[in-house]
N, C-alpha and C positions, 0 to 999 in steps of 0.2 A: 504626705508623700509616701507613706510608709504603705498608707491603702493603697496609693497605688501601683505601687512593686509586688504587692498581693495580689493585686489585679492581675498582672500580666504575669507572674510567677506561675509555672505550671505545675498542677499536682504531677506527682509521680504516677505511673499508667491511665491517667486519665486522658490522655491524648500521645497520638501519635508522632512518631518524629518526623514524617513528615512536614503533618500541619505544625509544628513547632519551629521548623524549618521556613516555611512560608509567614511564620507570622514575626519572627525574627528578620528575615527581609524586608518584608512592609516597615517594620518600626527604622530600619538600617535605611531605606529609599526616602521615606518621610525627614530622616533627618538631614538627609542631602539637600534636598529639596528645601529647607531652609538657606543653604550655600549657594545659590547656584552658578557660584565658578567649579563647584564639585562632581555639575550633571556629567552623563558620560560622553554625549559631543565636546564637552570640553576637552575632555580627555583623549577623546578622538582626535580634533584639531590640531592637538600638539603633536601629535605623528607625523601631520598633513607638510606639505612644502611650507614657505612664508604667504603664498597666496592662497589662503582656505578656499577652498571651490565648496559650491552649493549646486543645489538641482532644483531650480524653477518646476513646482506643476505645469504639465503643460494639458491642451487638451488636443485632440484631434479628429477632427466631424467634415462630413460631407453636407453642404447646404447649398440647392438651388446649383448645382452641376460645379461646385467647387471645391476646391479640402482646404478644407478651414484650420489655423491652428492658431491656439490662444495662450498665450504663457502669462499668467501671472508674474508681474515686477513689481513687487508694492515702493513703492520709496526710490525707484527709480524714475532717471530723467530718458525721453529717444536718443539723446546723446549717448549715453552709456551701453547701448546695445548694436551691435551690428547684425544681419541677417543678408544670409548667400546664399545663393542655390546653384550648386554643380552637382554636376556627372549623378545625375536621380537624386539628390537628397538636398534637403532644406536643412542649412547649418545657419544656429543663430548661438550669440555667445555677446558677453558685456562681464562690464565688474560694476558691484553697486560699491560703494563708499556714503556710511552713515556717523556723524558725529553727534552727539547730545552733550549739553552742557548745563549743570547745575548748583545755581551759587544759594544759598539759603547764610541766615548770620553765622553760623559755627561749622558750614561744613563748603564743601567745594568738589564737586564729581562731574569729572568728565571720561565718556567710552565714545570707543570707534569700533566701526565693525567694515571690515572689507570682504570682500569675496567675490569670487569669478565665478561664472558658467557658461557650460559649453552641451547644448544640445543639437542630435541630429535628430531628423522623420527624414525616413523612405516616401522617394514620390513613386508615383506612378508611373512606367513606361509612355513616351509618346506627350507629355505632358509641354506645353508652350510656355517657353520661360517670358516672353515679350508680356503678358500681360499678369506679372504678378504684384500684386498691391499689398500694400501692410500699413495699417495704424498705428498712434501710440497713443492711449487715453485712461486716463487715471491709474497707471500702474498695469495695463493689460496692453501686451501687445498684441495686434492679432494680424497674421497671414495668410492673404487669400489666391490661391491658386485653380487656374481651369483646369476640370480634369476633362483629360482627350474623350471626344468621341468616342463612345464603346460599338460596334457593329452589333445590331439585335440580333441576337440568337434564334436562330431558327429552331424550332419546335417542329417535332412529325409523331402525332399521335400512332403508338402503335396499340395491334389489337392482340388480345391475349386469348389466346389458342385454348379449347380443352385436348390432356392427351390423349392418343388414340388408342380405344382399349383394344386388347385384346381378345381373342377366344378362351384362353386360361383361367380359369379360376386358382384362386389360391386356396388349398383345400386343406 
């Protein structure tokens, strides 16, 4: 153990305090990371109200004249999720609730984990609510929305001019 307090001991001006700095961190992160009731969303959470909110990835793509959006729900059920669309925006929101339980001979551990979210997307002006469809399949929900008719844009090639010179020389 001795070698290794050597190890990590720093000579005098052989490094900066910087890097000593950073490497005094890494060994301080590394050892939390052992705990991990210790990480810093823990510590976040305990700020938070009693119902920890979380943020679903979501994604959002245009396919075959539609906006698509897919959010990731691993471990949830379609019961747990609601999705609405007013006044331009797709508002989707749920709470997951997860329990595990583990009995082995000498010991016994059980965690829960709850949490809510609440995401909105901006539609598009003009958009038909009568035909919006949503899935629910293996943890991904996905919504699918028409996007309105765009009117093609008219296009008018213009022709570019040379200027008209003058009789002046620039002398």
């Amino acid at each position: 153990m001795s070698e290794k307090k050597q190890a990590i001991a720093p000579i005098r001006g052989a490094r900066d305090p910087i890097s000593l700095l950073r490497q005094m961190t890494a060994e301080l992160d590394r050892t939390f990371d052992d705990w991990p009731s210790f990480r810093w969303p823990s510590f976040r959470a305990a700020t938070l109200p009693e119902a920890a909110t979380w943020s679903p990835k979501i994604d959002v793509f245009e396919q075959q004249n539609r906006l698509v959006t897919r959010v990731d729900l691993p471990g949830m059920k379609k019961e747990d999720v609601s999705v609405e669309v007013t006044d331009g925006h797709l508002a989707l929101s749920g709470e997951r609730k997860r329990e595990t339980e583990e009995r082995k001979d000498n010991f016994y551990r059980t965690e829960r984990e709850y949490g809510s979210f609440y995401r909105v997307v901006p539609l598009p002006d003009g958009v038909k609510l009568e035909d919006v469809k949503a899935t629910f399949s293996d943890g991904v929900l996905e919504v699918s929305i028409p996007l309105p008719r765009q009117p093609e844009a008219k296009v008018r090639k213009i022709q570019i001019d040379e200027p008209a010179k003058t009789g002046k020389s620039a002398a």
